[in-house]
N, C-alpha and C positions, 0 to 999 in steps of 0.2 A: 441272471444277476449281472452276469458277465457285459452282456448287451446292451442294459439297461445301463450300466455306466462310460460303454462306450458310447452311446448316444448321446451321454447329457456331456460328453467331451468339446464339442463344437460348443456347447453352450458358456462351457465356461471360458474359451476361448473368446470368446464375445464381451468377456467382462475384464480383460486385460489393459483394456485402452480407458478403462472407469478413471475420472480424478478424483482422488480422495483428498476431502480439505483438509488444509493444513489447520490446526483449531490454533486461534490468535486471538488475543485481545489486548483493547488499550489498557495501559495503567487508572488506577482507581483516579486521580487528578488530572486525568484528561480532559474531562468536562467538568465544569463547574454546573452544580446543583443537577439536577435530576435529569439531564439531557439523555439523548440517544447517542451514544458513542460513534455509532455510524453516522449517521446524520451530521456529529461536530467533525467530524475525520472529513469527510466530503465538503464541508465549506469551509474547511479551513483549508485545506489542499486545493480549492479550488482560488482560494480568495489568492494565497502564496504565491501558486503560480503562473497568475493573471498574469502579474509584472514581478518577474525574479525577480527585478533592481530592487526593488526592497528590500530583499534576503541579504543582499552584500553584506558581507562586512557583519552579517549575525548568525552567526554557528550555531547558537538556541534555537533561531526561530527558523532555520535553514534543518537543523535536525528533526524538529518537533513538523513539520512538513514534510521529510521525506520518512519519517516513523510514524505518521499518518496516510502515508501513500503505499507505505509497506503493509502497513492493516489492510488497506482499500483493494491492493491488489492480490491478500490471502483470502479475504473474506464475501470482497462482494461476488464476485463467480459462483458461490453457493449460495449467498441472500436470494429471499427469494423476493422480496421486494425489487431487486435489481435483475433478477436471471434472466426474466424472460420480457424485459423490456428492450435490449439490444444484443443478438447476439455478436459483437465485435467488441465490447465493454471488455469482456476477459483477457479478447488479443492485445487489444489498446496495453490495458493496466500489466499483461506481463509484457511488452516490449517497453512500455515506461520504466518496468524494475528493471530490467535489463541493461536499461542507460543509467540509471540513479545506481545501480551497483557497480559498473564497469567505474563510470564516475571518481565513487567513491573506495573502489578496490575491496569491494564486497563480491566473496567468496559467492558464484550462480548457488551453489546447491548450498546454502546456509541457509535454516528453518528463520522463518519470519517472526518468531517470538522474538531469540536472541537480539535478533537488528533492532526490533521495537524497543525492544528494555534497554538497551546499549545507547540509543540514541534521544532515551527519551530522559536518560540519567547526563546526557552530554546538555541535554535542552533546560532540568532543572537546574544545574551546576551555573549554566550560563547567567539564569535569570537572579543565583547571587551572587554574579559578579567572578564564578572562579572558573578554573578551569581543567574538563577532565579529557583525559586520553581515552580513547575509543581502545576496546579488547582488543590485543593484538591477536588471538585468534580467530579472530570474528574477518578479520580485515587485511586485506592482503600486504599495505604496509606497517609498519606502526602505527600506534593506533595515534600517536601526535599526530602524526603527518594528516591521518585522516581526520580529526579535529580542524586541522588548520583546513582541509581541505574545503569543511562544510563552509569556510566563511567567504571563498573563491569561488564558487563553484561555478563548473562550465552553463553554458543555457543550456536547458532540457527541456528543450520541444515536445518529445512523445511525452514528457511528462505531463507538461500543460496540459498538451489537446487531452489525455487520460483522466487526468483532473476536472477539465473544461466536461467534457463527455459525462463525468459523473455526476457533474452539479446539476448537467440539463436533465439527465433521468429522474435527479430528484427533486427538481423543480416540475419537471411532467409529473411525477405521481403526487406531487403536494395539490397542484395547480392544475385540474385534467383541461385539456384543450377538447374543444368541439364536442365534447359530451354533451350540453345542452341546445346543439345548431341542428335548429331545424332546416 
């Protein structure tokens, strides 16, 4: 008996470097009507970060895109629509969280719910007009500061091309290329 479980040692050693997903989801008014939440997360983070300049100067539509980038980057490395279409899609999307967090003074090891829901209550508040303070434990400064922050924010590159990156996977699987070339 003894043996038999030093043997299966090695194996469980093997399972140590396993990523276990983080389980996320968008708010129920993420999409309008019956959409695929994944699918609106990726074109709308894609469309957002074509050209930041459109985000200036709007904390709504500047959070409701990086609380869409924070889904895309908990969730799609386990899609399996996406997994095994690239494998660099995962690295991409966590070195894009890594700048959109450092960014915005978002704590590395805070769960991808909290930021989603935090930012995505900063994104409705915007759109009546008022305005809210991001958790101050969620956020390394005040959660003001980082409000005002979403309406400046620096350019994010890895974010785009992460975005860019994800729109094309799902434009290949909507649209197969060279399947039908003889």
């Amino acid at each position: 008996m003894i043996r038999r479980a030093l043997l299966a040692l090695p194996l469980l050693a093997g399972c140590a470097g396993v990523a276990v997903p983080d389980p996320v989801r968008l708010p129920r008014d993420s999409v309008d009507g019956a959409g695929d939440p994944t699918r609106a997360a990726v074109s709308r983070s894609a469309y957002a970060f074509a050209d930041q300049t459109r985000l200036r100067g709007q904390p709504g539509d500047m959070a409701r895109a990086i609380a869409d980038m924070e889904f895309l980057a908990a969730a799609l490395p386990f899609d399996p629509r996406f997994q095994q279409r690239d494998p660099l899609l995962p690295w991409q999307l966590a070195q894009a969280r890594a700048e959109w967090r450092a960014a915005l003074g978002i704590e590395p090891a805070q769960p991808a719910q909290p930021v989603i829901d935090s930012l995505y209550a900063v994104a409705r508040a915007s759109a009546q007009g008022q305005m809210v303070a991001l958790p101050a434990g969620l956020f390394t400064p005040d959660g003001a500061a980082g409000t005002a922050r979403l309406g400046a924010m620096p350019p994010l590159p890895q974010t785009a091309r992460a975005a860019s990156a994800a729109a094309r996977l799902q434009a290949e699987a909507q649209f197969p290329v060279g399947r039908w070339r003889r």
